[in-house]
N, C-alpha and C positions, 0 to 999 in steps of 0.2 A: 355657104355663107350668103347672106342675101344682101349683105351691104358689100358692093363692090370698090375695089382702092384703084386710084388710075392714079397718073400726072397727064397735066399739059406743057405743051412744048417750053414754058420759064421753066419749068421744075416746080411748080405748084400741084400739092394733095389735093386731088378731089375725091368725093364721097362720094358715091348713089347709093340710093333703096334703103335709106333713111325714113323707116314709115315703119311704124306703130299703134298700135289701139290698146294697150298693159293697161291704160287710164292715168299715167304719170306725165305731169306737164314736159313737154321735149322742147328743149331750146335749140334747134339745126347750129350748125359748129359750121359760120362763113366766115371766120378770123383765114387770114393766108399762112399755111403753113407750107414753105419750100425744102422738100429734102434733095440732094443730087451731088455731085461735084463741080466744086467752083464757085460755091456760092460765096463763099469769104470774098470774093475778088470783088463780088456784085454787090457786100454789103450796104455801101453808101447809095447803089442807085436804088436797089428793094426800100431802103428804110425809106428815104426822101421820099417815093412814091406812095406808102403806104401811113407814114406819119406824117401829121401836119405839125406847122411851123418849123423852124428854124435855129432853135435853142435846144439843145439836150444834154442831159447831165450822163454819164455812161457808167455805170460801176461793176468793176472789174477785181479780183485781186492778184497778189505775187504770180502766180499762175498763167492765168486767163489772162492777163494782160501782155503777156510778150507772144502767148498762144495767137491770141487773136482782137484783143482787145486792142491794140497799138493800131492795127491795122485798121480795124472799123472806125477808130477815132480821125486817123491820118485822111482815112476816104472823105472822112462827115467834113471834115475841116477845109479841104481839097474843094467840094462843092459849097462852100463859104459857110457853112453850118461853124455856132458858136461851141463847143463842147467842152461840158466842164466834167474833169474825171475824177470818179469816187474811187481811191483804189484803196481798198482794204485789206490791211498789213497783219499780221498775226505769228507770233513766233509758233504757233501751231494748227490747227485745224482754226478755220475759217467758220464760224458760227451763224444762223440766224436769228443774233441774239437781237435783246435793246441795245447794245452797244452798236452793231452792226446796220441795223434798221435808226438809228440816229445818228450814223454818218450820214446815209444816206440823204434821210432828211436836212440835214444843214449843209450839204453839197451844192440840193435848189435851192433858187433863188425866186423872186415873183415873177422873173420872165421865163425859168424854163418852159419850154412847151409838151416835152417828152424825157421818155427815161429809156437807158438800153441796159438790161444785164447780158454777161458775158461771163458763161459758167454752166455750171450744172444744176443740184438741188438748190443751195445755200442760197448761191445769189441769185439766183431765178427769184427765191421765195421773199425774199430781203426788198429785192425788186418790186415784188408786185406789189404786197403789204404799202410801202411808199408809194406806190403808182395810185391804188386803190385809196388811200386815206389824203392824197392831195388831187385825186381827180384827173390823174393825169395817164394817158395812155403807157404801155411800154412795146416797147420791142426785146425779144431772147435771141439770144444768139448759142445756140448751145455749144457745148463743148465735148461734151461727152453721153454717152449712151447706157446712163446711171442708174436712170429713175423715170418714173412716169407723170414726174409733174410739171412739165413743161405747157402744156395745153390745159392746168386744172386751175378751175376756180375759188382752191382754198389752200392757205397759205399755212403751213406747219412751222411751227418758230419755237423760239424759248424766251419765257420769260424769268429771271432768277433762276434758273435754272430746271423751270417746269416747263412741260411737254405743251403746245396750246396750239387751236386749230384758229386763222381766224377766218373768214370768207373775203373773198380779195377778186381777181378778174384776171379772164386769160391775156394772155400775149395780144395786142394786135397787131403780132406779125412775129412768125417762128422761123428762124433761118439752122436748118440740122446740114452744114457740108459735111459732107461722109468723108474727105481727106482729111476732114480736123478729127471728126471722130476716132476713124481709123489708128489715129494716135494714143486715142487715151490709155491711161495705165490699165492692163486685163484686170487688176483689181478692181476698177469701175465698169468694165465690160460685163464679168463675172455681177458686179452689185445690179446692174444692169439683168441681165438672167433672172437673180435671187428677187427682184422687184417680182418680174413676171411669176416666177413660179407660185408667186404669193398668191396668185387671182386664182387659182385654184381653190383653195379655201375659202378667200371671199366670194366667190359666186357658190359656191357648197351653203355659206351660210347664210346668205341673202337667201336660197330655197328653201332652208329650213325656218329660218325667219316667216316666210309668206305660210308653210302648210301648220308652223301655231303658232302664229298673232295676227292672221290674216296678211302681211304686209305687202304693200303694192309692190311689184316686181316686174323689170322690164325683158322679155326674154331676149328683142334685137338687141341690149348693151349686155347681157350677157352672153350672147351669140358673137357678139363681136370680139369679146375678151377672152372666152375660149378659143376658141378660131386660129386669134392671133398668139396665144400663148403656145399651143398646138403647134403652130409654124417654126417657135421658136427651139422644141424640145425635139421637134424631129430633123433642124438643122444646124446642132448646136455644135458640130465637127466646124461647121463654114463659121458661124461665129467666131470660133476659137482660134481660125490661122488668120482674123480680123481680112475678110478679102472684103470687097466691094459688097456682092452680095447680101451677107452673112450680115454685116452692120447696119445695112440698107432694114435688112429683115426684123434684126431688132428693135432697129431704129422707131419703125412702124407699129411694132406689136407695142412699144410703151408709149407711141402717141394717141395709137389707137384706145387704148385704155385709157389714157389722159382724158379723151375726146367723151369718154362718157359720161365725163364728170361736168362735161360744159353739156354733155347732153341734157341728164338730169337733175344736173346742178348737185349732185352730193356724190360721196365718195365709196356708195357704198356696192358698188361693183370694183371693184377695184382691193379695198382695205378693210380685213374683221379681224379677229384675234390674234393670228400672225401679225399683224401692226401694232396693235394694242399690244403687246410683249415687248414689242423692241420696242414702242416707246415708254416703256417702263425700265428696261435697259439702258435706256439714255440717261433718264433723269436717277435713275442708282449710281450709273458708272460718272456722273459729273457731279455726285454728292460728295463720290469720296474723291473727288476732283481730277478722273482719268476722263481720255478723253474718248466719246463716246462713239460705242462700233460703226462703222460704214454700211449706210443704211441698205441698201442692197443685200447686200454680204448677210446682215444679220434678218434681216426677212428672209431670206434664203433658208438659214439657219434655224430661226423659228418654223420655217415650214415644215422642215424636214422634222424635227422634234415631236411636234404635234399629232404630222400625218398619221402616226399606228393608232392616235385615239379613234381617231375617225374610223377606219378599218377594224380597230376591233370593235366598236359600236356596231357597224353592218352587219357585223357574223357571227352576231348572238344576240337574239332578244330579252336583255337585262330589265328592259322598262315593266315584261310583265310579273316579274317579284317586285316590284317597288308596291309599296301601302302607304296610298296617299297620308292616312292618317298618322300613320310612325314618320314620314315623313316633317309632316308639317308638327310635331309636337316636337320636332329637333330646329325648328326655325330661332335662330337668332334675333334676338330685339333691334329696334331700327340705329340705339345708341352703340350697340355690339359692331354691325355691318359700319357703323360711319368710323371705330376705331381702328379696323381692322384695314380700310379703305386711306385713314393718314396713317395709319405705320406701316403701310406700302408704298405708298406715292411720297410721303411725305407730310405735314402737318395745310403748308399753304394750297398746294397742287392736290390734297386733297379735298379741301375745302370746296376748291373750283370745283371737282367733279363731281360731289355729292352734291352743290347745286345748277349744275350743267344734265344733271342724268337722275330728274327723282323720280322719273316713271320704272329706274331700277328696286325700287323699293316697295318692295310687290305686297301688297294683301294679300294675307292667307286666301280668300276666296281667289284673285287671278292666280297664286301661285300652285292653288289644286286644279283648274282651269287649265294651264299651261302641261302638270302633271296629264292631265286626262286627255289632252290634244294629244302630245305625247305617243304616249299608250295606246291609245287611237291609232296614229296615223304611225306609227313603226314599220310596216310595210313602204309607206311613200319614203319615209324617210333613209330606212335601207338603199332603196333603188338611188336615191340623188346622190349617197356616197357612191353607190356603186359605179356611179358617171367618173367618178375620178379616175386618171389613167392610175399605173400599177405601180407602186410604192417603188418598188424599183427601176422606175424610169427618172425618178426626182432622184433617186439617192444614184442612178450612173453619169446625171449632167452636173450633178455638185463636185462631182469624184472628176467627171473630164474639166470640168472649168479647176480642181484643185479649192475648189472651193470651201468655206469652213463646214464640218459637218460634227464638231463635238463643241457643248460652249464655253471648254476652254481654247480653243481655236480662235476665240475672241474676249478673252480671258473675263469671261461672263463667270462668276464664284458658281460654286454650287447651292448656298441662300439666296444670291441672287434667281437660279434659274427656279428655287422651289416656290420662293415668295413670286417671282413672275406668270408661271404656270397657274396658280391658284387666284391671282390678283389680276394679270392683265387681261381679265374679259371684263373686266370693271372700271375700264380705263372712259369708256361711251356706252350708252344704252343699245347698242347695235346686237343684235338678239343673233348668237353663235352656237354650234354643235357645246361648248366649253359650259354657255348660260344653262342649256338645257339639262347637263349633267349636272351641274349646282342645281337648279330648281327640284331636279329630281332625288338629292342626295347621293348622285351616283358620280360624284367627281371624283373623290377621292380612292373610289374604287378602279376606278379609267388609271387614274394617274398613279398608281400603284405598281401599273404594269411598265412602266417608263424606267431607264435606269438612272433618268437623270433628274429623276421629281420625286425625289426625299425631303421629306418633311426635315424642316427646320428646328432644332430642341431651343425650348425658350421663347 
């Protein structure tokens, strides 16, 4: 790996061999990110040091706050710091709703000068959203070894109940103590894993992405996400009896991912159609008002589901019976695609995508274009699956974490999982193994072979 991970004697991440020429603008990732033990202790001197002034509003919930959040506040108050606390109450799962992101909002006032969350995904993202739309710096304090968006620069929330991306800004300043980690429930350790295992697929489809539609591709943030995923899959015993190491190691591999996102500023080393499914998952399972699976856990989930398309795409060349022309005389009208897109998502949540993603809406000339790149380049494209390790290496770290690996394990219906297989690469224009077999009419043939992607009657 050419990018090397150290610390300095605080317990501050440093990077080297951060260097590039892909041609994609690279932002260097100097935000302070400290992982180690003990940092809880240190909380009030790292912040004071790294944030300015003297006012901060801290949001926490039922949780995070006796976890760690009592204690960062106690320190801030101790060094005469004003601190007003946002703690968000919820008789069930804790959201990044509007309700959520307008606590937070009317917690500050005109003086605050900073904001801390204290938590995982939700309030991480809750956090920044507020940080970002009032100009105001934050600091994380994490809790847990979840997710990989601690260090990202975009904030995933809900609105009414749909799935929405907004762009927002990292931390400045990540405090990861490995004794608080250490704690957290394996259910989040395990979501934590199921996160990583995801970057397998996204960097799969960012390469097929760049060999047809030319797309700019960075190989050092994908080098770096493999790497680190790799680390995590060959020491998933150490993860599992939660020792120092083991947490340390995770810890790493989802900041190091996060990190690419401040690299290139998007997300697309990191998230393609493995995400786009569970967020479609989401916003099914809170329509009919359950609440929605543990994001880890179900990228996990979705990875696992998906992986056989991939693998049987490499080990048989189907693209060369495709006939562009019988093809493209079964295309669908643009009014067809835009109904099929809200009685998936929904009528509002799809309106937003069909106008967030119209370059999905291909001319027959790109979408024989895309066919003929295709058909073309089937040999490169075989070889970038064949990068992927062996189908039973994901399906023995789901089975040692206990992890879910059928989608009733996360009580995903079986309409749910058909309409999501077919619908959630439609979720963003981010071009996937899933797009490919749609443009080629050969989805339906992939997904055949699945036990769990039966067509829905009606």
């Amino acid at each position: 790996m050419s990018v090397t991970l150290s610390y300095d004697d605080n317990q501050r991440l440093l990077l080297d061999g951060i260097a590039c020429d892909c041609g994609l603008t690279h932002q260097l990732p100097d935000r302070p990110i400290h992982v180690g033990r003990g940092l809880l202790a240190r909380a009030g001197e790292l912040i004071s040091r790294y944030l300015p002034g003297t006012q901060a509003v801290l949001v926490a919930d039922d949780k995070t706050w006796p976890l760690a959040g009592r204690e960062v506040c106690e320190q801030l108050r101790q060094r005469g710091f004003k601190v007003d606390v946002c703690l968000i109450r919820r008789d069930g799962e804790m959201l990044p709703d509007e309700t959520a992101c307008g606590e937070v909002l009317l917690t500050m006032t005109d003086t605050t000068d900073f904001l801390i969350s204290v938590g995982s995904g939700s309030l991480t993202d809750t956090t920044r959203i507020a940080a970002m739309r009032t100009g105001k710096p934050f600091a994380a304090v994490a809790t847990a070894p979840s997710m990989d968006g601690y260090t990202s620069v975009v904030a995933p929330l809900l609105l009414r109940g749909s799935k929405i991306h907004r762009q927002a800004h990292s931390p400045d300043l990540i405090l990861c103590d490995l004794d608080i980690l250490r704690q957290a429930p394996m259910e989040m350790i395990a979501g934590g894993v199921g996160d990583v295992l995801g970057k397998y697929i996204a960097i799969t489809d960012w390469r097929i992405g760049q060999e047809i539609n030319d797309e700019a591709f960075c190989p050092l943030c994908a080098e770096m996400v493999i790497a680190a995923v790799d680390r995590v899959t060959e020491h998933i015993d150490a993860i599992i009896s939660r020792s120092e190491a083991g947490i340390r190691l995770l810890t790493e591999a989802l900041l190091l991912a996060g990190l690419t996102i401040m690299i290139i500023g998007h997300t697309r080393a990191v998230a393609s159609v493995e995400h786009n499914i569970v967020h479609l998952w989401d916003m099914m399972q809170l329509a009919r008002g359950r609440r929605q699976p543990p994001h880890g856990l179900a990228v996990g989930l979705s990875t696992l589901m998906i992986w056989p398309v991939y693998t049987l795409f490499a080990a048989d060349n189907q693209l060369s019976f495709v006939d562009p022309d019988a093809v493209l005389a079964q295309r669908i009208s643009h009014e067809q695609r835009a109904w099929q897109i809200m009685a998936a998502y929904g009528e509002e949540a799809g309106r937003m995508i069909i106008a967030e993603n119209p370059d999905d809406f291909l001319t027959p000339d790109e979408q024989r274009r895309r066919i003929d790149r295709a058909r073309e380049r089937w040999p490169r494209l075989r070889d970038i699956i064949a990068d992927l390790p062996p189908y039973e290496t994901i399906i023995n770290v789901q089975k040692k974490l206990q992890a879910p690996r059928l989608p009733q394990d996360l009580q995903i219906e079986p309409d749910q999982v058909s309409v999501s297989l077919r619908m959630g690469k439609d979720y963003r224009s981010r071009y996937s193994l899933f797009k490919l077999l749609d443009d080629c009419g050969l989805l339906e043939t992939f997904l055949a072979t699945l036990p769990w992607a039966k067509p829905t009657v009606g």
